[in-house]
VOZA-63223 format. One record per residue (C-alpha): residue in one letter; x, y, z. Coordinates in steps of 0.2 Angstrom, whole numbers, plus 5000, padded with zeros to 4 digits. Example, Ala and Ser with C-alpha at 12.3 -4.5 7.8 and 13.67 -1.06 7.14 Angstrom:
2
a506249785039
s506849955036
//
This chain:
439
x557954305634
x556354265623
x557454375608
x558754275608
x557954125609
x556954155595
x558054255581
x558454165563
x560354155558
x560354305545
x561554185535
x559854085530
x558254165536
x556954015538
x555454055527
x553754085537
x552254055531
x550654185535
x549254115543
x547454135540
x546154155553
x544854035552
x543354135560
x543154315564
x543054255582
x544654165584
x545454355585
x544554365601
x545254205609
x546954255600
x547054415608
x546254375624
x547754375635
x548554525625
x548454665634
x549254805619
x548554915611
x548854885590
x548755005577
x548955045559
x549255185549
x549155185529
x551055245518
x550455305501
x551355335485
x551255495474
x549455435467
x548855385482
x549055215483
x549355125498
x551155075499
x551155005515
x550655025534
x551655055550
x551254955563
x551055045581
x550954965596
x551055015615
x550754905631
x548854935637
x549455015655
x551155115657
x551554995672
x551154855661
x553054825658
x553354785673
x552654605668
x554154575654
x556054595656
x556154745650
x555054875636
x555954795621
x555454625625
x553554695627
x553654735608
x554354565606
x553054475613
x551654605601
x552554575582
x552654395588
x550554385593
x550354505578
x551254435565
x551754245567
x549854205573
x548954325565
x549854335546
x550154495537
x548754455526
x547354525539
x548354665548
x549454715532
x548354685518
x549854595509
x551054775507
x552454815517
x552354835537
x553354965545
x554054895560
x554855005572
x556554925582
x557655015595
x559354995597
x559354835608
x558154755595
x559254785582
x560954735590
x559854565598
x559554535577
x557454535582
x557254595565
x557554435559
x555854375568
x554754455552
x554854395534
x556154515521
x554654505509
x553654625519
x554454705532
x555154865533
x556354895547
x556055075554
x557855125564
x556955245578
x557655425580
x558655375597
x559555235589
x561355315589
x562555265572
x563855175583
x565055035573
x563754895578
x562154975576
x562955005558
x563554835555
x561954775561
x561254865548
x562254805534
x561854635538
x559854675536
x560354755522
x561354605513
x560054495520
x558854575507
x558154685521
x557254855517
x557754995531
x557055155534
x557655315544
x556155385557
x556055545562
x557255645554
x557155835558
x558755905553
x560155805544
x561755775558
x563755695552
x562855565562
x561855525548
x562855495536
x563455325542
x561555245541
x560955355524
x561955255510
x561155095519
x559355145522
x557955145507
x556855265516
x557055425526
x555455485535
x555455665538
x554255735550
x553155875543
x552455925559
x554355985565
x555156035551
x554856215541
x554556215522
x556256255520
x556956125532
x555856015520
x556556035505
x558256045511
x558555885515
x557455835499
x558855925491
x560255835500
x559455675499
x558855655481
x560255555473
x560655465491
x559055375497
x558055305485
x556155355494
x555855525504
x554255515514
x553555645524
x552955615538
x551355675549
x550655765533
x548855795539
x548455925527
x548255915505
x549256075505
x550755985515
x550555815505
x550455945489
x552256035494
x552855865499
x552655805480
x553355965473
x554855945484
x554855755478
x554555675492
x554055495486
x552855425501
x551655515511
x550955465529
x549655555539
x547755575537
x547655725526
x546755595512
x545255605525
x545155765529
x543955885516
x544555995505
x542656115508
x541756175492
x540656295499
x538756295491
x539256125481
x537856035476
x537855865481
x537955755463
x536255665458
x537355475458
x538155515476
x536555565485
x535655425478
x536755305485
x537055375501
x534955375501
x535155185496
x536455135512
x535255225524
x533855125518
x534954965520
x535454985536
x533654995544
x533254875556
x531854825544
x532154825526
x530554895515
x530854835499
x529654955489
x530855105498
x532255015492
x531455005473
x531155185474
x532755255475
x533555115464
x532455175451
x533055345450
x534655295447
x535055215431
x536955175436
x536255065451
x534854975441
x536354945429
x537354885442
x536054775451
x535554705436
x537154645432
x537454585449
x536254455449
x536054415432
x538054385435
x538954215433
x539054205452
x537354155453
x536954055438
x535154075434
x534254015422
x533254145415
x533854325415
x533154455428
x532354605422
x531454695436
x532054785449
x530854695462
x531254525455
x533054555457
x532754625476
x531554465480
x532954345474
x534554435482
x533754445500
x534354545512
x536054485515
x536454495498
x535754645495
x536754725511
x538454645503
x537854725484
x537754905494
x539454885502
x540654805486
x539554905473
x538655055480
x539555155492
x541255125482
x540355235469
x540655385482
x542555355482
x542855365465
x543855525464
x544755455482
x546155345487
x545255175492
x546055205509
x544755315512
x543555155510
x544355045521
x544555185535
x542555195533
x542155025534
x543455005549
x542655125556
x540955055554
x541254885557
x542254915574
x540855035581
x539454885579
x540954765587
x541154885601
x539054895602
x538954735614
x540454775625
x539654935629
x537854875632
x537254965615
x536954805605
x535154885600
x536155025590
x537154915581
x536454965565
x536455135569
x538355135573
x538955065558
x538055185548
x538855305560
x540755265554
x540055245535
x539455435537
x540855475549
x541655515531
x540655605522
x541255775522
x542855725514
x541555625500
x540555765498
x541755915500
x540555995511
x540656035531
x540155865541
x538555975547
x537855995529
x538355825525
x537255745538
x535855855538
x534755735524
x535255585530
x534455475541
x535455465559
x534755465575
x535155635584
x536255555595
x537355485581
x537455645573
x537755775588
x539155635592
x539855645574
x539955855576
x540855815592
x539655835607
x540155715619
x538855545624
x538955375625
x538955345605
x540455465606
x541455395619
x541355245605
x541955355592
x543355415601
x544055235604
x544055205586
x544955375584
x545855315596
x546555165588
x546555235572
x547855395574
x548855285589
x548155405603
x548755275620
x548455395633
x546655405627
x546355235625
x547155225643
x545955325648
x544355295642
x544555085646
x545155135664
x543655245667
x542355135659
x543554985666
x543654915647
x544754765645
x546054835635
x546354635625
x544554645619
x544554815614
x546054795604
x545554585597
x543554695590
x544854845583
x546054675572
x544354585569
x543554735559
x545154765551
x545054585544
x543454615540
x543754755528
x545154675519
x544054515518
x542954635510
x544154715498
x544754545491
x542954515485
x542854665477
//
């Protein structure tokens, strides 16, 4: 089998090396005979740092399988294109990668395919305790192996075999009550040294979660708004948000851009410094607003708004929130030409830039959107009525929170080939952490 064939000796794990794509399109050919569909979804810490991301992955089609020896050797074949071609760098962002293993995986030693010095090993909740499954575990353990427990709803004698190995326990927040929570937070504070809770899609969960000293958090509650009604909308952020809609015209009018530059003494500051930075190495100093503009052009002045402006709105937000924005953006104008919309392009990026900002602006998405400048269509299909720019935004939703029956779905009834959905989904994912390491 292709698992045997390819696992280290845990004795003396081979060192592997990440690789680096070369162009943004070489995830198309990678990916062009992968028919998965491939997912991440951020692990913070308790200030809201990303600590890591676990790595979900389904075949394409249900029937799919059929193609391999059996389901485990499908997920084989995924980490190895994901990882050994691919690299952590672009899909983990250099933290940890939660990487789900059955029992067969574990026992077949497939763990040993992905480097100790990233990889979590996430024991799924069907994995039974027996004497090998546990002497597996010890062996990943002693190999220098981090382990974590998923799903754990209620804490079983069954347990207690695999808890003085494992590092993590994840508790799911979604079927457990408060009391269940804190519980086994209780029983499992001086055994296991990280707690995380699990599907916590709401500040209040990830709050109780911290009170009841839960260590890691995963879930989308950093991206949902915590509504201030009647909150004015701060001079700095409006400007900025102002700034990206003006940069994101088909064409650029450099007086409009001057305009709302000007009003903003913390983005004159900033563009000043930009391009009077040693990156550029002129001469003489620049002074004026228009000179600066003139000498930056429009590709430089597009990158200055991404790394300078728009991160002004995620102060006071994990930079998670960021990331899921630009994602989002830059998949939507991937996903532009598949779909025959390549004339919206800008339009959609803008759209998954905006598609956050009711968390930015602690206001209801309606009230966030109503001053900026999207085309109707991009706004109805941001408030949820459903069009061809919202079909879009529910296959990045769909890749995002690992929905694979919707996915399914839309790509069979628009007869989308699953390998090119899911190669422009990795592509803006390197993009944005190309993005962040320029920052």
């Amino acid at each position: 089998m292709l698992i045997r064939e390819a696992k280290t000796p845990p004795s003396s794990p081979a060192p592997r090396k990440a690789h680096t794509m070369k162009s943004p399109n070489a995830l198309l050919n990678l990916m062009g005979s992968v028919e998965s569909f491939i997912a991440r979804q951020p692990i913070f810490d308790r200030r809201l740092q990303v600590y890591g991301y676990e790595i979900l992955y389904r075949a394409a089609f249900q029937d799919q399988e059929a193609h391999f020896h059996d389901g485990d050797e499908a997920s084989v074949s995924v980490i190895q294109n994901l990882f050994f071609t691919m690299g952590t760098e672009l899909f983990a962002g250099g933290r940890k990668a939660f990487v789900n293993f059955t029992e067969n995986l574990l026992l077949q030693e497939a763990p040993y395919l992905l480097p100790k010095e990233w990889a979590v090993i996430e024991i799924l909740e069907s994995v039974k305790p027996t004497p090998a499954v546990h002497k597996a575990c010890r062996r990943l353990k002693d190999s220098g192996y981090l382990l974590a427990l998923d799903d754990v709803i209620v804490l079983t004698d069954s347990h207690c075999g695999l808890l003085d190995l494992v590092d993590i326990v994840k508790v799911d927040f979604q079927e457990t009550s408060p009391a269940a929570q804190e519980r086994i937070a209780r029983d499992l504070h001086s055994r296991v040294p990280h707690l995380l809770a699990e599907k916590t899609e709401t500040r209040e969960e990830f709050y109780k979660g911290l009170e009841a000293g839960y260590t890691l958090f995963q879930g989308y509650f950093f991206s949902r708004p915590v509504i201030i009604q009647r909150k004015d909308v701060p001079v700095f952020k409006f400007n900025a948000l102002k700034l990206i809609a003006e940069l994101n015209r088909p064409d650029l009018d450099m007086e409009s851009l001057h305009n709302v530059i000007k009003r903003d003494p913390a983005l004159v500051y900033k563009l000043l410094r930009y391009i009077n930075s040693a990156f550029f190495g002129l001469r003489h100093r620049v002074t004026s607003i228009r000179h600066a503009l003139a000498l930056l052009g429009e590709r430089e002045i597009r990158k200055w708004a991404i790394l300078s402006v728009f991160s002004r709105l995620t102060t006071k937000q994990p930079n998670e929130l960021l990331k899921l924005s630009l994602t989002r953006a830059r998949f939507l104008e991937l996903l532009a030409d598949l779909m025959g919309m390549g004339a919206q392009k800008d339009q959609l990026f803008l759209m998954g830039i905006f598609s956050v900002m009711d968390t930015l602006l602690s206001r209801p998405l309606d009230e966030a959107l109503e001053e900026l400048p999207l085309d109707e269509a991009i706004k109805a299909a941001l408030l949820g009525s459903m069009n061809p720019q919202r079909v879009l935004y529910e296959i990045v939703l769909g890749y995002e929170q690992a929905k694979w029956d919707t996915l399914s779905r839309i790509g069979s009834e628009l007869h989308l080939d699953p390998s090119a959905l899911t190669a422009r989904y990795l592509q803006a994912v390197e993009w944005t952490e190309r993005v962040f390491r320029v920052q």
